[in-house]
DSSP file (Angstrom, degrees, kcal/mol; ACC not computed):
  #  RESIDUE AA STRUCTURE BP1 BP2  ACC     N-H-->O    O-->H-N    N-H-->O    O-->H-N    TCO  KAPPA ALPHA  PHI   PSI    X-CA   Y-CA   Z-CA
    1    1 A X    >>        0   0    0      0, 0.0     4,-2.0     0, 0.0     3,-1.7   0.000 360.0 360.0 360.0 -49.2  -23.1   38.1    0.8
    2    2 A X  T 34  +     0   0    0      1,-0.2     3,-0.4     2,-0.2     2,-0.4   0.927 360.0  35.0 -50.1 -66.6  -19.6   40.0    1.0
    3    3 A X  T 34 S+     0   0    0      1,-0.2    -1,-0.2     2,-0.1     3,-0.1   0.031 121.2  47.5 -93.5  28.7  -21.3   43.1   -1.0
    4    4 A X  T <4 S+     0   0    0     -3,-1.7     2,-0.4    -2,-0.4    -1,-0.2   0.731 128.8  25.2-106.6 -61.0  -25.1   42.8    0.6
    5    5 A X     X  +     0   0    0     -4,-2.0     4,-1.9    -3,-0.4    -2,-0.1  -0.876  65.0 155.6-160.1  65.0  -23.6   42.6    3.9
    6    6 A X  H  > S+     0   0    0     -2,-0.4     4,-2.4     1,-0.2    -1,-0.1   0.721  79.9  54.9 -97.4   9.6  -20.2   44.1    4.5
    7    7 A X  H  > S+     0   0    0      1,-0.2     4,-0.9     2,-0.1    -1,-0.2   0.851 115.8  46.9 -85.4 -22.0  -20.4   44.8    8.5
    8    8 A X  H >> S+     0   0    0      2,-0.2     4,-3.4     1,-0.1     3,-1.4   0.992 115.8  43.5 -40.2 -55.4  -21.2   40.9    8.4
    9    9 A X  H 3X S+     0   0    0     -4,-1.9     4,-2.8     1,-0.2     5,-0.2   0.947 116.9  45.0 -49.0 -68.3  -18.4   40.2    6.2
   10   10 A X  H 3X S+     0   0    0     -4,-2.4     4,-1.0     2,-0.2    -1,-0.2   0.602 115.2  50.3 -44.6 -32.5  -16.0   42.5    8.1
   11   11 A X  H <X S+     0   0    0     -3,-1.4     4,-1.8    -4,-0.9    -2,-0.2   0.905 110.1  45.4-104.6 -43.5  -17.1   41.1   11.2
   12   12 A X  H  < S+     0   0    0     -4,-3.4     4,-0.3     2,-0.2    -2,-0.2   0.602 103.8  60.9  -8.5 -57.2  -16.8   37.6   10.4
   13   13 A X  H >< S+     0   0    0     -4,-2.8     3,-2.9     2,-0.1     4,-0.4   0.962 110.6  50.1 -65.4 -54.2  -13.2   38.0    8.8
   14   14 A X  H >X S+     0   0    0     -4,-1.0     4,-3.6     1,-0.3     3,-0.8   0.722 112.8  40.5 -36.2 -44.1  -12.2   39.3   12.4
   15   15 A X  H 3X S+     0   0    0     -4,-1.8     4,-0.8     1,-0.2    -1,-0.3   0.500 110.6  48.6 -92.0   5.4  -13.3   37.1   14.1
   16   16 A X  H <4 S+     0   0    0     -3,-2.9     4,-0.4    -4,-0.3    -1,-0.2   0.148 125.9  46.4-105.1   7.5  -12.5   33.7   12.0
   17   17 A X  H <> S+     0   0    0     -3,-0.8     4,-1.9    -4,-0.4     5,-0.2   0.713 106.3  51.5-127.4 -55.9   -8.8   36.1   12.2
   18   18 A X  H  X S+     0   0    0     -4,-3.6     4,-2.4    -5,-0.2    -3,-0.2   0.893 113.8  50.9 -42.6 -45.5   -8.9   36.9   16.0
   19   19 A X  H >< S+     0   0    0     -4,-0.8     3,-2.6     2,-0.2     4,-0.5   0.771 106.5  47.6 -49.7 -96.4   -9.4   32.9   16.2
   20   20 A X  H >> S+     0   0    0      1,-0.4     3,-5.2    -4,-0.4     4,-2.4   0.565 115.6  50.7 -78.2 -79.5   -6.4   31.8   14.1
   21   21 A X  H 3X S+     0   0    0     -4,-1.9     4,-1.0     1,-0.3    -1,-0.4   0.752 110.1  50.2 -38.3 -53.5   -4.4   34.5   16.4
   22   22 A X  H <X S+     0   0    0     -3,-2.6     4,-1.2    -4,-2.4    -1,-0.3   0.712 111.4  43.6 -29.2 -46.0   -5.7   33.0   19.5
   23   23 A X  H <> S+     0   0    0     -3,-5.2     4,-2.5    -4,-0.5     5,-0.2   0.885 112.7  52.2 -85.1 -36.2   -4.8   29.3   18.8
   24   24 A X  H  X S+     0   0    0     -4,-2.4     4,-0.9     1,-0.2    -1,-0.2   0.707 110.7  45.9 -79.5  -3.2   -1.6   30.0   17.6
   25   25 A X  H  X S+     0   0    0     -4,-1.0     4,-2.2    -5,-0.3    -1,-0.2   0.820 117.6  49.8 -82.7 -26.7   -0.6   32.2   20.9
   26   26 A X  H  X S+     0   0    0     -4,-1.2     4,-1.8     2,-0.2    -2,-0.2   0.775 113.5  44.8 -30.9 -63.6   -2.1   29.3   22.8
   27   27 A X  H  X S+     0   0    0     -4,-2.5     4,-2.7     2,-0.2    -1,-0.2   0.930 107.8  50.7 -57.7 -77.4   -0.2   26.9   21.0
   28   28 A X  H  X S+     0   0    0     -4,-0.9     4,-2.9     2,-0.3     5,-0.3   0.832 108.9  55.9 -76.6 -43.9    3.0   28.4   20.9
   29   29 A X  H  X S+     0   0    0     -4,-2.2     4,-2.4     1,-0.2     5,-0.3   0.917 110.1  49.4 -30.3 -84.8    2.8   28.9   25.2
   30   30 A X  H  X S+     0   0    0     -4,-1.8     4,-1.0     1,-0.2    -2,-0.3   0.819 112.5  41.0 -56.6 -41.3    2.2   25.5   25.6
   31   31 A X  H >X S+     0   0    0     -4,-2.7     4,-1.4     1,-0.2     3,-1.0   0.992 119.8  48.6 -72.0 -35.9    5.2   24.1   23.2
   32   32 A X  H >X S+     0   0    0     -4,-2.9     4,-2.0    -3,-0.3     3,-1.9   0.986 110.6  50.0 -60.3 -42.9    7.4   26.8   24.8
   33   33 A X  H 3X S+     0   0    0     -4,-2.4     4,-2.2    -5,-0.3    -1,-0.2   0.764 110.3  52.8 -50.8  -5.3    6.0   25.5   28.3
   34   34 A X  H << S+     0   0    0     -3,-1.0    -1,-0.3    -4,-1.0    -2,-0.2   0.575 101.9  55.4-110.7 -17.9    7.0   22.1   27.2
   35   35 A X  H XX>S+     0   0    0     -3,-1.9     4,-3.8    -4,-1.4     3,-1.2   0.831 111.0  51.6 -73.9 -63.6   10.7   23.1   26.3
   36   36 A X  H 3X5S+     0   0    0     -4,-2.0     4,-2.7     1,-0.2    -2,-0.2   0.888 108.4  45.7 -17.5 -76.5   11.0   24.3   29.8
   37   37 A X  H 3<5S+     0   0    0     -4,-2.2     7,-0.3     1,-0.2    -1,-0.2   0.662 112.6  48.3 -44.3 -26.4    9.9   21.7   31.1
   38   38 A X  H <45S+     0   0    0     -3,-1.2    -1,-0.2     1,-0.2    -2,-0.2   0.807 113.0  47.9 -89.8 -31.5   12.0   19.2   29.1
   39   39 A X  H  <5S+     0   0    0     -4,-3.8     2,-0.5    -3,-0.2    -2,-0.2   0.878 116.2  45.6 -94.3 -12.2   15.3   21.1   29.6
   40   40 A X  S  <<S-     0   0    0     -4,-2.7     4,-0.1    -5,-0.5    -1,-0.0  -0.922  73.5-167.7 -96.3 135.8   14.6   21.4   33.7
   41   41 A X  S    S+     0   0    0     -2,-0.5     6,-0.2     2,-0.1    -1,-0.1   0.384  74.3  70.1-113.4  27.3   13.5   18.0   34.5
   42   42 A X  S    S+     0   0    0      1,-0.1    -1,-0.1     5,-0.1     6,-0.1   0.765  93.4  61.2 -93.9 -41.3   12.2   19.0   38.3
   43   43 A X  S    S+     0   0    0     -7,-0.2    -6,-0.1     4,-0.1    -2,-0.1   0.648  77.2 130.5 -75.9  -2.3    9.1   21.0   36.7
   44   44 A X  S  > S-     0   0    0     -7,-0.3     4,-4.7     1,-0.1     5,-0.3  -0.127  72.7-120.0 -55.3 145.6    7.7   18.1   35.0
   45   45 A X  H  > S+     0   0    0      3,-0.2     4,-4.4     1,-0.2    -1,-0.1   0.919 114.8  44.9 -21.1 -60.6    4.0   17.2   35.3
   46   46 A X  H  4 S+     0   0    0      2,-0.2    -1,-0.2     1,-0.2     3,-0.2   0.972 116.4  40.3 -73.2 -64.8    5.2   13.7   36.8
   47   47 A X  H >> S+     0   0    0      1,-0.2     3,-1.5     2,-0.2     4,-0.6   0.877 113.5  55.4 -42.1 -49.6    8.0   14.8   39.4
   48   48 A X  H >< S+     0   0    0     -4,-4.7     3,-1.3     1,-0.3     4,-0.5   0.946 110.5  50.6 -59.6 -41.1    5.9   17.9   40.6
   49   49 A X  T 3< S+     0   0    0     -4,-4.4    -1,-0.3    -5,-0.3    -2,-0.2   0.397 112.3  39.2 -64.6   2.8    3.2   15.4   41.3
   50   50 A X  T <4 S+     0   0    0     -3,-1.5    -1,-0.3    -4,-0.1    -2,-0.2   0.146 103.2  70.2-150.6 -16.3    5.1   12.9   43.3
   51   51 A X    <<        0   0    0     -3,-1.3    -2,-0.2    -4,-0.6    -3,-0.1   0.603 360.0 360.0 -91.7 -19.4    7.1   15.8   45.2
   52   52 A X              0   0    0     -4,-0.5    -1,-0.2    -5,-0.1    -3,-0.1   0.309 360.0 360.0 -49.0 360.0    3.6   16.5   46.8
């Protein structure tokens, strides 16, 4: 397949590589939101809701 079909190949790697980048900016937002959160303890989920 790689040497039948290399705009497949090509297009494929990108995008199985454009995932991987995706999750791991994702990721890494959310644990940083989640340090934030931990070291202020007013923005939590549970306080902001209750401040309502």
């Amino acid at each position: 397949m790689i040497l039948k079909y290399p705009g497949r190949t090509i297009h494929f790697l990108g995008v199985v590589l454009l995932g991987f980048w995706m999750t791991a900016k994702l990721l890494d937002n959310y644990w940083a939101d989640t340090k934030k959160q931990n070291a202020d303890p007013s923005k939590t989920l549970i306080n902001s809701s209750n401040q309502k």
